[in-house]
N, C-alpha and C positions, 0 to 999 in steps of 0.2 A: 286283528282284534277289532271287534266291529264298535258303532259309539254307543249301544249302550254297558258294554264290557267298562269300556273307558271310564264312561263316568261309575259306577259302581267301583271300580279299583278307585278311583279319588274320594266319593263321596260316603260311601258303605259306612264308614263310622256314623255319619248325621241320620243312617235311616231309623227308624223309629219302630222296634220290634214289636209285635202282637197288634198292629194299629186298628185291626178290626173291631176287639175287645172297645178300645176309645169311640170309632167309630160305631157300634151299637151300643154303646151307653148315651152317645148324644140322640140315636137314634129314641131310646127311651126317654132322653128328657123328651125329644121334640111328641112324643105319643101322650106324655103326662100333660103338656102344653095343648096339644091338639083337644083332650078329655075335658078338659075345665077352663081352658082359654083359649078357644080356638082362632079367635082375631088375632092373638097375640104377636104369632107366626107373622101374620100377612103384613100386619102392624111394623114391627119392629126387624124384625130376623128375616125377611125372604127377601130372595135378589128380585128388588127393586131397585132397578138402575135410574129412575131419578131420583130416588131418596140417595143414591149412590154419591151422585153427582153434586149432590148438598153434603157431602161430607161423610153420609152413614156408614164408613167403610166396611166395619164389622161384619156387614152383608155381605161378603166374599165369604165369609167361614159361616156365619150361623145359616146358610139358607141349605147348609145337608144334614140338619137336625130333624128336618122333614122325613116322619118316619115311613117305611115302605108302604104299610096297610092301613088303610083306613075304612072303616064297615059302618052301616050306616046308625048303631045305635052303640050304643056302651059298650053291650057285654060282648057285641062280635068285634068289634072294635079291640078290647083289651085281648082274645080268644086270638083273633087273627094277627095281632099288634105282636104279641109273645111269641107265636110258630113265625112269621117271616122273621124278625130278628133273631132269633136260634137260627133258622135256615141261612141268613148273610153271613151270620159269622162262623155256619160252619162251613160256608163258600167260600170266604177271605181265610182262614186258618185254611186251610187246604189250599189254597193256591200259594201264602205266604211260605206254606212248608217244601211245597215243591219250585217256586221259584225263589224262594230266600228273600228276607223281610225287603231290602233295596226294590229288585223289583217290584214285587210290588207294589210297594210305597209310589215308585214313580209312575205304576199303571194307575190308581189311585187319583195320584192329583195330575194324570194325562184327564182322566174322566170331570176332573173339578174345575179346571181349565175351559176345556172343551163343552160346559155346562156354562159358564161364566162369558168367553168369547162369543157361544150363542146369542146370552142377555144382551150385550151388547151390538152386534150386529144387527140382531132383530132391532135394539132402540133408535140405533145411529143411521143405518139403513133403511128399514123397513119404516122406521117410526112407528114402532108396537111397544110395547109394553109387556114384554113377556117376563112371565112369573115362573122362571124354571125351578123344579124343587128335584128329586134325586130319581127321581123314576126313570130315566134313561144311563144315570151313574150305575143303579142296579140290576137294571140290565144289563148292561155291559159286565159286569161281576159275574151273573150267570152265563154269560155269551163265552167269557174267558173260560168256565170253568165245564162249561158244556166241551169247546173246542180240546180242554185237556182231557176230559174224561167221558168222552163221547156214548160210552156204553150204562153209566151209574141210572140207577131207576128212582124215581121220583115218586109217589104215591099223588096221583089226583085224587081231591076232595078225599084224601085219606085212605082211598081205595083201590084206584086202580094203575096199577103200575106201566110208567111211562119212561124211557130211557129221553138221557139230557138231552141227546141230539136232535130228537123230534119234538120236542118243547120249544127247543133251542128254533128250531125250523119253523115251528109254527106259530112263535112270539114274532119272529126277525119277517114272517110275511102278514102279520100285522102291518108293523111298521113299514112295511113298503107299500104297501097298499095307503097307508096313511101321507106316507112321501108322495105318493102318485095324485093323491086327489087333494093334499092338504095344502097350507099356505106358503107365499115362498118364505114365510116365518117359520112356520113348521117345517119345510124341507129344510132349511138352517140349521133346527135345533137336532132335529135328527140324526144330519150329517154330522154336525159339530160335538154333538154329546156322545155319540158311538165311533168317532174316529181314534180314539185312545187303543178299541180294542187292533183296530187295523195297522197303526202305527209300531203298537207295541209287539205284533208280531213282523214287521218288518224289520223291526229294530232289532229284533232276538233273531238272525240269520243266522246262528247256529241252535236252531228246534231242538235239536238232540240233548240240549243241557237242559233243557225245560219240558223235555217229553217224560211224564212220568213214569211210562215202560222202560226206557233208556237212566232212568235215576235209579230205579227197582236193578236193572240190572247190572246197575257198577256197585250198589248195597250188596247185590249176592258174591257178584266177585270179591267184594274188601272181606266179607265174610270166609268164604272159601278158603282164601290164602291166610287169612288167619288160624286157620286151626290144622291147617295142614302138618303134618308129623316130620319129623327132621329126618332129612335125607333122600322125602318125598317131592316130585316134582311140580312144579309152581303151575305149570300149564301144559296139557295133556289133549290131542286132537283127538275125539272118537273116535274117526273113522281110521286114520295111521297110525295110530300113538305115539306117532312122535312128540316131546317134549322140547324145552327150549336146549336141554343138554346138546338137541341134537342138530344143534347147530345157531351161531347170533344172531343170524338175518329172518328165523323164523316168525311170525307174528300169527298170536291167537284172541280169537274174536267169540263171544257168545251168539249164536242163532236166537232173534227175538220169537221165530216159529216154531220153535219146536218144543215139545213138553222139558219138562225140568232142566235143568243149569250142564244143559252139552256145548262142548269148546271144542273149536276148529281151529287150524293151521289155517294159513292164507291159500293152502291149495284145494281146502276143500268149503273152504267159506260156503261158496255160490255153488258148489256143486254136488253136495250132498244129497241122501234123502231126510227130507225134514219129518221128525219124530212128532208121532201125533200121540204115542203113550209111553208114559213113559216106561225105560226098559226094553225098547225097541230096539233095532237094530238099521243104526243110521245110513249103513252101508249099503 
């Protein structure tokens, strides 16, 4: 069991379910604050670590109120304010669903952390002053949700359809080009604000629990064996037909390549021909 199993088997009671829902609703207050008091932010609420240092604590939580978009006049402003936060939280609700609220939660404040540890190295180190606000937490969000669902299409400027993965590609060689020529303040904040997602897939060394294809296919299995008819057998090899009657050392496995829900024996797992329509003939 690897550590982040561990702690979820400890902690999964204290996670905090649907946390995206909270987390875009501070995102709108921070968009209502930006509309009509936009010092207010910089004022009071953003990680400023020497106001830090004077006691301000509250600046740890209020500086992700800072909402995603900001446009340069009202109306795009509220227009673009509304479409990114509908887009985060249908990013965070779909990763919460496929990794379960815990995870998350801890991908989450790996990113708030690692926003925070920035502030600080850049003040204590660099002796800058950096005003980090969520835009590298939000990426990270899409960076996670690109990696899960590499193929989902995105509409640019509402038009033209762009799959995650090359967004994903052509956001992250921004930032490297930004890494390359920027400060070693900015190379800090970079590394430090998107290591959550590198971590957090290190930490998950079994991918297979958190790959959505692999979730899809143990949903069709529970399904299956549910409705299955009495007397009928639980697990059925296409290509043999042997079932488990036909022996207890047998084990069967779903092909993620092949069209519709076909189950193999351990002897033909790898050796099959993989079905591209379905009704084919596996053999």
């Amino acid at each position: 069991m690897n550590f982040l199993n561990k702690l979820e088997k400890k902690y999964r009671k204290y996670a905090i379910p649907n946390l995206m829902y909270y987390i875009v609703m501070l995102y709108g207050a921070g968009l209502v604050i930006q509309l009509f008091a936009p010092m207010a932010y910089w004022r009071f609420l953003s990680l400023d670590i020497g106001a830090l240092m004077h006691g301000q604590i509250w600046r740890l939580v209020t500086f992700i109120i800072y909402p995603p978009t900001m446009g340069t006049f009202v109306f795009d402003s509220v227009f673009f304010g509304i479409i990114s936060l509908f887009l985060y939280y249908s990013l965070g609700v779909t990763l919460e669903r496929v990794w379960g609220a815990f995870r998350f939660n801890v991908f989450f404040l790996m990113g708030m952390v690692g926003e925070i540890l920035a502030a600080l190295v850049s003040y204590f180190v660099f002796h800058q002053n950096l005003y980090v606000t969520t835009g590298f937490l939000n990426f990270s969000l899409f960076l996670a949700f690109a990696i899960c669902f590499p193929d989902v299409q995105f509409y640019l400027f509402m038009v033209i359809p762009v799959k995650a993965k090359w967004m994903a590609i052509a956001e992250s060689a921004v930032y490297v080009y930004s890494f390359l020529v920027g400060s070693a303040s900015t190379r800090c904040e970079i590394v430090l604000s998107l290591a959550n997602v590198i971590l957090f897939f290190l930490m998950t060394r079994n991918y297979s629990r958190i790959n959505p294809k692999e979730i899809y296919r143990k949903k069709q299995f529970k399904q299956q064996t549910k409705i299955r008819m009495p007397g009928q057998p639980r697990h059925k090899c296409a290509v043999c037909g042997r079932t488990e009657a036909d022996g207890e050392n047998l084990e069967f496995r779903y092909c993620s390549k092949c069209a519709g829900n076909l189950e193999y024996c351990q002897d033909h797992l790898y050796t099959h021909k993989h079905v591209t329509i379905e009704g084919e003939n596996p053999q």
